[in-house]
TIRO-2110 file (N, C-alpha, C; in Angstrom, 1 decimal):
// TIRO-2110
0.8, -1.2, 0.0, N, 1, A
0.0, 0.0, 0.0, CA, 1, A
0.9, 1.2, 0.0, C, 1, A
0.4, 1.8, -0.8, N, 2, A
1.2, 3.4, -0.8, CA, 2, A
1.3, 4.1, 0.4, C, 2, A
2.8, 4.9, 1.1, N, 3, A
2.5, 5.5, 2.1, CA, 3, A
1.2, 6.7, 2.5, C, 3, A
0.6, 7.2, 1.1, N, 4, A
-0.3, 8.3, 1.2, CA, 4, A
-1.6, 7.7, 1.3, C, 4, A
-1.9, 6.6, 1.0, N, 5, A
-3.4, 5.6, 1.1, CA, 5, A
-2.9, 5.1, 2.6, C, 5, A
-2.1, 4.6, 3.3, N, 6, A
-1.9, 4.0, 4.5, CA, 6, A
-2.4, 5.3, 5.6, C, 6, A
-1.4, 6.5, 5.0, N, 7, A
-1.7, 7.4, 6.2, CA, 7, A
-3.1, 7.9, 6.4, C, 7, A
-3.4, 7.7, 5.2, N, 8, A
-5.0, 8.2, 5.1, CA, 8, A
-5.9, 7.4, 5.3, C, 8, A
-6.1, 6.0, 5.3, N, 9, A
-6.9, 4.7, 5.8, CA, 9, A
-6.6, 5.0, 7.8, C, 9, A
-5.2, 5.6, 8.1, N, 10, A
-5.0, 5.8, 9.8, CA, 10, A
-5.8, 6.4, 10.0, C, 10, A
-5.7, 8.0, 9.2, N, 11, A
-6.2, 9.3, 10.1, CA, 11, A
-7.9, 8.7, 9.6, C, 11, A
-8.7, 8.1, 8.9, N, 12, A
-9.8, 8.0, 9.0, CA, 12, A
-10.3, 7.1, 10.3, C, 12, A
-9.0, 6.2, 10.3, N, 13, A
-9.5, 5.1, 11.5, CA, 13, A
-9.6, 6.0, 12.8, C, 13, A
-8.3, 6.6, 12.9, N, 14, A
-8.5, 7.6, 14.3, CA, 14, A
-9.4, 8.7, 14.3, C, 14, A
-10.1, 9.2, 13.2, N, 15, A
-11.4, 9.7, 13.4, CA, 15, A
-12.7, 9.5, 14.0, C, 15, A
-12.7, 8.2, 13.9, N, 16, A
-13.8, 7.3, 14.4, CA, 16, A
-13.6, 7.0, 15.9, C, 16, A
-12.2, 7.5, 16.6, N, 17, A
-11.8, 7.6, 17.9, CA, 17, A
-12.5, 9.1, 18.4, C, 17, A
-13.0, 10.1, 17.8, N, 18, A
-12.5, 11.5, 18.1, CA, 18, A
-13.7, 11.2, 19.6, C, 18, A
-13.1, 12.1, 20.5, N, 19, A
-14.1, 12.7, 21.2, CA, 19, A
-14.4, 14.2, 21.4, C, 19, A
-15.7, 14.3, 20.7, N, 20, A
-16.0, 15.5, 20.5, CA, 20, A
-17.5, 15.9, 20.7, C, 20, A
-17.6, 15.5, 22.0, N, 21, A
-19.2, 16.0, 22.1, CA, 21, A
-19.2, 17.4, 21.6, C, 21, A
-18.7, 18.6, 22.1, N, 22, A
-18.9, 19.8, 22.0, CA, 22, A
-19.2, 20.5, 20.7, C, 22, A
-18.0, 20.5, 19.2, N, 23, A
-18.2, 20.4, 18.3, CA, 23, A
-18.7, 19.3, 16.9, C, 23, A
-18.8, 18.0, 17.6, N, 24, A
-19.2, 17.4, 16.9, CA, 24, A
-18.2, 16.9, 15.6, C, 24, A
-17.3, 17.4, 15.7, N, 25, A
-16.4, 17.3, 14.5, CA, 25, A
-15.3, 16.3, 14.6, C, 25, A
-14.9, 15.4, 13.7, N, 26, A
-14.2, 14.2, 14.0, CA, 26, A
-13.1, 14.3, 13.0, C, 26, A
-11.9, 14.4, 13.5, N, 27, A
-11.0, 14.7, 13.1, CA, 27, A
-9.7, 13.8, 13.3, C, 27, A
-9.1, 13.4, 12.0, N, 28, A
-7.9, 12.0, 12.5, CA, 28, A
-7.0, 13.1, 11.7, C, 28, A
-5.4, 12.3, 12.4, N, 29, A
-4.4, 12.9, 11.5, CA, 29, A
-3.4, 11.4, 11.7, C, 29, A
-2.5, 11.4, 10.9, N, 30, A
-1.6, 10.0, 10.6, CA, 30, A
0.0, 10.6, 9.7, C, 30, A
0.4, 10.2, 11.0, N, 31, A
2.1, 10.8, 10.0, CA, 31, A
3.2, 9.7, 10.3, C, 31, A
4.1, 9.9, 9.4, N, 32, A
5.2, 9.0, 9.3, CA, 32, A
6.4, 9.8, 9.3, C, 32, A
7.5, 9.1, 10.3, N, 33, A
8.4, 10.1, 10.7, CA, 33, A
9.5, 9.7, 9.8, C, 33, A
10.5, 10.4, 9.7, N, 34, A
12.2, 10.3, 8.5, CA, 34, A
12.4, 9.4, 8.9, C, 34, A
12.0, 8.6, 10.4, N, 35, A
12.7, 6.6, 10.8, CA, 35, A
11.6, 5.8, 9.9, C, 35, A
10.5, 6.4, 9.5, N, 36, A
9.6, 5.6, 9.2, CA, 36, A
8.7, 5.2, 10.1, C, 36, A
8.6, 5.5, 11.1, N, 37, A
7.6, 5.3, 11.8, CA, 37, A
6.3, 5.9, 11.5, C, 37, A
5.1, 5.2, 12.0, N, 38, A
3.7, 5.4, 11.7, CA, 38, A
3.0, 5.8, 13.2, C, 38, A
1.8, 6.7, 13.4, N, 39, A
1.7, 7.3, 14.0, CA, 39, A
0.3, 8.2, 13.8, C, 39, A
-0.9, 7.9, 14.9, N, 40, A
-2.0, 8.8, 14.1, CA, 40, A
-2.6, 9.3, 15.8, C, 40, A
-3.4, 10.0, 15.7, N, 41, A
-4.3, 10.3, 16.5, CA, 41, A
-5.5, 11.1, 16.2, C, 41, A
-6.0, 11.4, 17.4, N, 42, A
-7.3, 12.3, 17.0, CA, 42, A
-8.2, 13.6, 17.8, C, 42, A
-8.9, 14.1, 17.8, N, 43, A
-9.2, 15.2, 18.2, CA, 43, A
-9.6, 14.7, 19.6, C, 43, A
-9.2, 15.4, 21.2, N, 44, A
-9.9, 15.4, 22.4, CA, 44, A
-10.2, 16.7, 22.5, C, 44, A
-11.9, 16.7, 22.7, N, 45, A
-12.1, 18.4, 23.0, CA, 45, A
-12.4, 17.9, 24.5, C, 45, A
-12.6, 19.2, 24.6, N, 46, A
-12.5, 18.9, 26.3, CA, 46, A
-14.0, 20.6, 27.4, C, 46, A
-14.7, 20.3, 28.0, N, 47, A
-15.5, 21.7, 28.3, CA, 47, A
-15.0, 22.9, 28.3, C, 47, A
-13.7, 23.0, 28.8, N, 48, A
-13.0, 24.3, 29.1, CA, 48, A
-12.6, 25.1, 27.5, C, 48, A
-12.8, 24.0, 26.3, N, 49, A
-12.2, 24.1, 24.8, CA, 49, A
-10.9, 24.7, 24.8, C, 49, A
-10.1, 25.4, 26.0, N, 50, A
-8.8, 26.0, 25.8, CA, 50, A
-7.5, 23.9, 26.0, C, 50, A
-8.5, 23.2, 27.2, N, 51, A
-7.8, 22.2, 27.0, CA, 51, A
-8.0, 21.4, 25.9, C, 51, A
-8.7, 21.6, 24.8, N, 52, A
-9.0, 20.8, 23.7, CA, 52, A
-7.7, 20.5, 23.2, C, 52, A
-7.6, 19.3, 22.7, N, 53, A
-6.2, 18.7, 21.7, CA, 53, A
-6.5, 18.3, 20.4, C, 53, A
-5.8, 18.7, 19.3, N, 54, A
-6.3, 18.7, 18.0, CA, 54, A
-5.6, 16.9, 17.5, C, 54, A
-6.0, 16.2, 16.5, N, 55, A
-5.6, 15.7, 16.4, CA, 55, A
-4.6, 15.3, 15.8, C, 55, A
-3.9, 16.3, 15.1, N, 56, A
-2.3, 16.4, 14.8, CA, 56, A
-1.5, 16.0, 15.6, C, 56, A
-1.8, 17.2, 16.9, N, 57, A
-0.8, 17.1, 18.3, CA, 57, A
-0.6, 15.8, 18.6, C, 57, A
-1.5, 15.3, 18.7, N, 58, A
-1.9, 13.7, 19.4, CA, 58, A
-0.9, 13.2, 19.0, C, 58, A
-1.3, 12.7, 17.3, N, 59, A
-0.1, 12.1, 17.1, CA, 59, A
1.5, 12.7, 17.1, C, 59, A
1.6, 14.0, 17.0, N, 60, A
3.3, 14.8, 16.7, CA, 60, A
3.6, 14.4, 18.3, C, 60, A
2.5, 14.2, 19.8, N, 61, A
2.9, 14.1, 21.0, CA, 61, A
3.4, 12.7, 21.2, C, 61, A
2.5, 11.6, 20.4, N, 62, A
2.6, 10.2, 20.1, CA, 62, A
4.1, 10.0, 20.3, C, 62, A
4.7, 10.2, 18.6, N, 63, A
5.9, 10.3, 18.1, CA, 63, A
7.0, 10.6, 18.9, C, 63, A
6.6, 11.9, 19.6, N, 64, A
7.9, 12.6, 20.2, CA, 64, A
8.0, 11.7, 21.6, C, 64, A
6.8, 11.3, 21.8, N, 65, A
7.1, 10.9, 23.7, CA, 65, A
7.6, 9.4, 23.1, C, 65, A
7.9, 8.7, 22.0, N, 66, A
8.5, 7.6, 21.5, CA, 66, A
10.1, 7.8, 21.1, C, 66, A
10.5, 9.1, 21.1, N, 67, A
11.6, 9.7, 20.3, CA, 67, A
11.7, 9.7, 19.2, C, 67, A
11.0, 9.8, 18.3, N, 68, A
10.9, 10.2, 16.9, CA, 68, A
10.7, 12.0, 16.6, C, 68, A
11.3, 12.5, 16.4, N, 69, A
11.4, 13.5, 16.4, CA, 69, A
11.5, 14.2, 15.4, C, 69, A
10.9, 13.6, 13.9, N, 70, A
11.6, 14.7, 12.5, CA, 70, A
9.8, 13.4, 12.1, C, 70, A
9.4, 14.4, 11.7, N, 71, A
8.0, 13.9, 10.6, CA, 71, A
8.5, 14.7, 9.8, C, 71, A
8.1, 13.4, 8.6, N, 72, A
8.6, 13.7, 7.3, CA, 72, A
7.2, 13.8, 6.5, C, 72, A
6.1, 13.6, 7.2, N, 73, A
4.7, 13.6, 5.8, CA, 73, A
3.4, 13.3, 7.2, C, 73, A
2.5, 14.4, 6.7, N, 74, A
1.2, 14.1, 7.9, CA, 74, A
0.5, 14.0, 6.7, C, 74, A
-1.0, 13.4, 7.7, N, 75, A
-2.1, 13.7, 6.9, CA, 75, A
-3.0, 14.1, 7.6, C, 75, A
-4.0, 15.0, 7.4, N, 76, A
-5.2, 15.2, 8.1, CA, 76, A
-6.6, 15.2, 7.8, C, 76, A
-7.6, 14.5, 8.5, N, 77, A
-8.7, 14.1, 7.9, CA, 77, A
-9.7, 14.5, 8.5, C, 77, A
-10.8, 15.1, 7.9, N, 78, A
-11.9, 15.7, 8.6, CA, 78, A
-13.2, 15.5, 7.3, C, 78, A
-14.3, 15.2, 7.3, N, 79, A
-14.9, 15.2, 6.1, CA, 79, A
-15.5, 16.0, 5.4, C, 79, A
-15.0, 17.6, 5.9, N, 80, A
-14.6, 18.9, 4.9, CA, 80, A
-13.6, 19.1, 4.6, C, 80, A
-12.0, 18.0, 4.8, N, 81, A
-10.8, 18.4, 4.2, CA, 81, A
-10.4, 19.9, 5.2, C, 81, A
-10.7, 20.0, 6.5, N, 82, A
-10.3, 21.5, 6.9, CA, 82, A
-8.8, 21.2, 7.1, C, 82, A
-8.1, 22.5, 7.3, N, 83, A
-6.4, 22.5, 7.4, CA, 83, A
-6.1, 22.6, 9.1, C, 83, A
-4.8, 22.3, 9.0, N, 84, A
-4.3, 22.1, 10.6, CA, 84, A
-4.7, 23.6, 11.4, C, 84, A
-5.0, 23.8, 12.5, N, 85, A
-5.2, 25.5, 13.0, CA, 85, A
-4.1, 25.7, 13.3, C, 85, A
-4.0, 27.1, 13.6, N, 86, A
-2.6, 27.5, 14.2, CA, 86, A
-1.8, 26.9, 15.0, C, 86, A
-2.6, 26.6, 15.8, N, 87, A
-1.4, 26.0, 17.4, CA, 87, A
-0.7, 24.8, 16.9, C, 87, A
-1.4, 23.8, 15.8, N, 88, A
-0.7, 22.4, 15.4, CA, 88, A
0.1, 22.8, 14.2, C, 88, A
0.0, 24.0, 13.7, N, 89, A
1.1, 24.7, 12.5, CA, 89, A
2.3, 24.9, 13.4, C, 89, A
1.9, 25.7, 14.6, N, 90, A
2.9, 26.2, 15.3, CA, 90, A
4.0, 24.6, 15.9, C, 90, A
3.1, 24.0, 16.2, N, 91, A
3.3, 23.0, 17.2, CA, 91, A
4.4, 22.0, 15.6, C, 91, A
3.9, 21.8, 14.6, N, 92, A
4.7, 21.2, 13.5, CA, 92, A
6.2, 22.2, 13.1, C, 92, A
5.9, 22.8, 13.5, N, 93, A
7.2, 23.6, 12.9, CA, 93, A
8.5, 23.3, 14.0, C, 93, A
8.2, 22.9, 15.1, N, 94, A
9.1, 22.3, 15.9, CA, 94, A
9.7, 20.7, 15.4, C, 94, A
8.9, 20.3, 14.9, N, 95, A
9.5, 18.6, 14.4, CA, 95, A
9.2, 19.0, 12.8, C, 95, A
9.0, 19.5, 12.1, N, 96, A
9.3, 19.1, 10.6, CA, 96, A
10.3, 20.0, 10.2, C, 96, A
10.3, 19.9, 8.9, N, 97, A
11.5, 20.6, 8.3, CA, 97, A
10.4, 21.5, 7.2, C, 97, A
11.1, 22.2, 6.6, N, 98, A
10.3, 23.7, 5.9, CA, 98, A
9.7, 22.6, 4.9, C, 98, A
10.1, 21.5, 4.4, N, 99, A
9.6, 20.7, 3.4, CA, 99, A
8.1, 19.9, 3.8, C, 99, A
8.3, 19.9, 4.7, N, 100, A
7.4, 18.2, 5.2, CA, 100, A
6.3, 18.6, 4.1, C, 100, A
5.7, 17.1, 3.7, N, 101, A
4.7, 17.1, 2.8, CA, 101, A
3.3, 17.3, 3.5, C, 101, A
2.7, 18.3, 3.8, N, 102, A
1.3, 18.3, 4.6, CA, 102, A
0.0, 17.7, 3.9, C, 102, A
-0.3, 16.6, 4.2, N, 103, A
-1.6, 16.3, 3.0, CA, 103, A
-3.2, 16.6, 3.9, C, 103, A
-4.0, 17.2, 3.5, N, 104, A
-5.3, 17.1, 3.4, CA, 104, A
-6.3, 17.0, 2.9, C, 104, A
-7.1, 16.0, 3.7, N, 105, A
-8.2, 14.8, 3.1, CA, 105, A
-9.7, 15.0, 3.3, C, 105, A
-10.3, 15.0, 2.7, N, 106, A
-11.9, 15.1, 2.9, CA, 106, A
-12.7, 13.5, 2.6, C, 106, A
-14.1, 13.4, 3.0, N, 107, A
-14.7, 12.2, 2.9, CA, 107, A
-15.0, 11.5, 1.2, C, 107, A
-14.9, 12.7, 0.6, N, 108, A
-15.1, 12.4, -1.0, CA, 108, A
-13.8, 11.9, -1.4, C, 108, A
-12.8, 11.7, -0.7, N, 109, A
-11.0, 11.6, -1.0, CA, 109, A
-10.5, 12.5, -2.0, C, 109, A
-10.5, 13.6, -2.2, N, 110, A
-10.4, 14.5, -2.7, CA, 110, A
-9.1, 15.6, -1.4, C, 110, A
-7.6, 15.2, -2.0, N, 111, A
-6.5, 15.6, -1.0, CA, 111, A
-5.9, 16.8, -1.7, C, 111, A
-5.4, 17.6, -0.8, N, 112, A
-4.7, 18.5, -1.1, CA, 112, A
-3.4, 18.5, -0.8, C, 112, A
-2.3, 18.6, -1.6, N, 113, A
-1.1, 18.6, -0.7, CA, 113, A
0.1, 19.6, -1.0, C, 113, A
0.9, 20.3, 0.2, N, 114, A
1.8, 20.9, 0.3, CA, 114, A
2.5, 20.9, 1.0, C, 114, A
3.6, 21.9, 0.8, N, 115, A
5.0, 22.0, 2.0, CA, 115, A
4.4, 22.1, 3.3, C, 115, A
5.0, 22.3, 4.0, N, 116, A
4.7, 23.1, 5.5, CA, 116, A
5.1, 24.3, 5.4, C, 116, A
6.5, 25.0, 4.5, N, 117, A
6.5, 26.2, 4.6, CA, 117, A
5.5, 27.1, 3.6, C, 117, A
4.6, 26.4, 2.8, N, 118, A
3.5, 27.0, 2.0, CA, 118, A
2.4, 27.4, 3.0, C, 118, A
2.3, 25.9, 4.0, N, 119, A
1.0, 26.3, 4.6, CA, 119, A
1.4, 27.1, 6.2, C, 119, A
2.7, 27.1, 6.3, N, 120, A
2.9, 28.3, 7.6, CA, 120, A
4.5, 29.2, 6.7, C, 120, A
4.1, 30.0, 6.1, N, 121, A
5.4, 30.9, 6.1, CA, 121, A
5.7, 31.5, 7.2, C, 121, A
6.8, 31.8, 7.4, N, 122, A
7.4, 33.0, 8.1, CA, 122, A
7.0, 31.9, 9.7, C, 122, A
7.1, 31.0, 9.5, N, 123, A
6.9, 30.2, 11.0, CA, 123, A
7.6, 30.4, 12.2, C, 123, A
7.5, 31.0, 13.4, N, 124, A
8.6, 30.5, 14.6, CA, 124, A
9.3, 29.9, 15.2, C, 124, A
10.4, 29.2, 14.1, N, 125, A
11.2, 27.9, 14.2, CA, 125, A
12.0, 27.9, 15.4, C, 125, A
12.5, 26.8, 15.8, N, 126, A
13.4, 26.4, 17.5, CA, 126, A
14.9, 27.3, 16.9, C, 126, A
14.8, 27.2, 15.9, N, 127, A
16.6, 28.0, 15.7, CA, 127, A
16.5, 29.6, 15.9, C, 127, A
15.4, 30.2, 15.9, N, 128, A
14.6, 31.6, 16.1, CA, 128, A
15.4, 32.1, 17.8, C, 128, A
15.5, 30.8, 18.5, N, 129, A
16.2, 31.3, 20.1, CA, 129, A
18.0, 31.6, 19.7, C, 129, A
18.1, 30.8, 18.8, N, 130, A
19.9, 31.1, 18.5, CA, 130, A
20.2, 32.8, 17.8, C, 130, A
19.1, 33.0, 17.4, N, 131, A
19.7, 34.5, 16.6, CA, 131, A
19.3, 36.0, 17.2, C, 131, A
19.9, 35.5, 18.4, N, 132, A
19.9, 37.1, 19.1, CA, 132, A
21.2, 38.3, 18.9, C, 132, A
END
């Protein structure tokens, strides 16, 4: 199976995990790190909504509490295809590189795909603390 049909058969499966009483919206993401590792998770909202966790993080938290630390390719699945929000753009720009391939997927399978630095320019990268 192709890596892009595998990550995307994940983030559907971890969608069907989401818990989301509040918004109702079910949301999987599935990435594979530069070791190759596989890796998905999914949306927890939570009542206070500021503790809500998207399901990118899940998995980018997955990976890193594993030590995998460089994703090389996500996916994200929601069945209007929506894009990562800010905080999991912010939160990506710490483990990928300006390349990573960002894919997103809707329930018609209809994907969009680009860099990370397409879909966050001008990002707040970890090497940002070395240039004072």
């Amino acid at each position: 199976m192709e890596v892009i049909e595998q990550l995307r058969q994940m983030a559907i499966q971890a969608s069907h995990k989401a818990y989301s009483p509040y918004s109702k919206a079910l949301v999987g993401s599935a990435l594979i790190t530069t070791d190759g590792q596989l890796y998905s998770g999914c949306n927890v909202e939570n009542s206070s909504f500021g503790a809500t966790v998207c399901a990118e993080r899940v998995a980018i938290f997955k990976a890193v509490s594993e030590k995998e630390m460089r994703v090389a390719k996500i996916y994200v699945y929601t069945s209007a295809g929506w894009p990562p929000c800010g905080i999991c753009r912010q939160v990506l720009s710490e483990f990928a590189d300006p390349e990573l391939e960002v894919i997103i997927g809707d329930k018609s399978g209809t994907i969009k795909t680009m860099s990370f630095k397409d879909l966050m320019p001008l990002a707040f990268e970890p090497n940002e603390y070395h240039r004072r």
